[in-house]
C-alpha positions in Angstrom: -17.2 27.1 -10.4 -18.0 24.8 -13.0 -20.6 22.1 -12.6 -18.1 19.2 -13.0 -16.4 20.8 -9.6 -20.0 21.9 -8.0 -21.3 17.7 -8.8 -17.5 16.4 -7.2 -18.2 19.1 -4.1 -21.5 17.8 -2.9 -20.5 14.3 -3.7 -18.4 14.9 -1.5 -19.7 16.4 1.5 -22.9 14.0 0.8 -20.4 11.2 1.9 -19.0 13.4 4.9 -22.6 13.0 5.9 -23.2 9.2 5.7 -20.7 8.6 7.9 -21.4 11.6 10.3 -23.2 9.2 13.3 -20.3 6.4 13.0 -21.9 4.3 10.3 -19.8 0.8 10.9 -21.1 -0.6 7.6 -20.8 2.6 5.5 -17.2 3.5 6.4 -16.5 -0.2 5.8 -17.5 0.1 2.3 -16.1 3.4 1.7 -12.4 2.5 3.2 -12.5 -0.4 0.6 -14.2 2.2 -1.9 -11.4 5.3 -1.5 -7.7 4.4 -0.2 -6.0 7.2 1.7 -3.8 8.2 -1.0 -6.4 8.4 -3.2 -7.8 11.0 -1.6 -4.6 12.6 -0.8 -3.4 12.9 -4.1 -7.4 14.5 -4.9 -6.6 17.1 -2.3 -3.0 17.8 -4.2 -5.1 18.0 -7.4 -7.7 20.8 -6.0 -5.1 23.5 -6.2 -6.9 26.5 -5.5 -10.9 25.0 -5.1 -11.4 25.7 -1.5 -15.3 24.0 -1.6 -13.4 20.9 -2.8 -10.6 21.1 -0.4 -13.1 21.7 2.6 -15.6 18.6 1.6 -12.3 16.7 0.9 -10.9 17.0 4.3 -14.1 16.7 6.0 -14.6 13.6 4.6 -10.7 12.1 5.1 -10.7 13.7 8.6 -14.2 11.0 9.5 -13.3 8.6 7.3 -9.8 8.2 8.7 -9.3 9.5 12.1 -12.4 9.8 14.1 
């Protein structure tokens, strides 16, 4: 992997994490920070980058439906 998609990965998953305990205020400003089909249309992009796809979905899945 290169470190481009290593730095997006753990971006990523770091922001899976700040939102892990319901954090009103941080899912606030990430909502407003990265719309749905923003993300979506990341996910599309990943292609084959399973690290990426995983932190991707983690983060959509608690951003968006829990």
């Amino acid at each position: 992997m290169s470190p481009q998609l290593t730095y997006i990965c753990n971006f990523f998953q770091l922001m899976a994490s700040l939102i892990d305990c319901r954090n009103i205020v941080n899912i606030g400003k990430l909502v407003k920070r990265y719309p749905f089909d923003a993300l979506v249309s990341h996910l599309e992009a990943a292609g084959t980058c399973w690290p990426l796809k995983r932190n991707l979905r983690a983060f959509i899945n608690r951003l968006y439906y829990f």
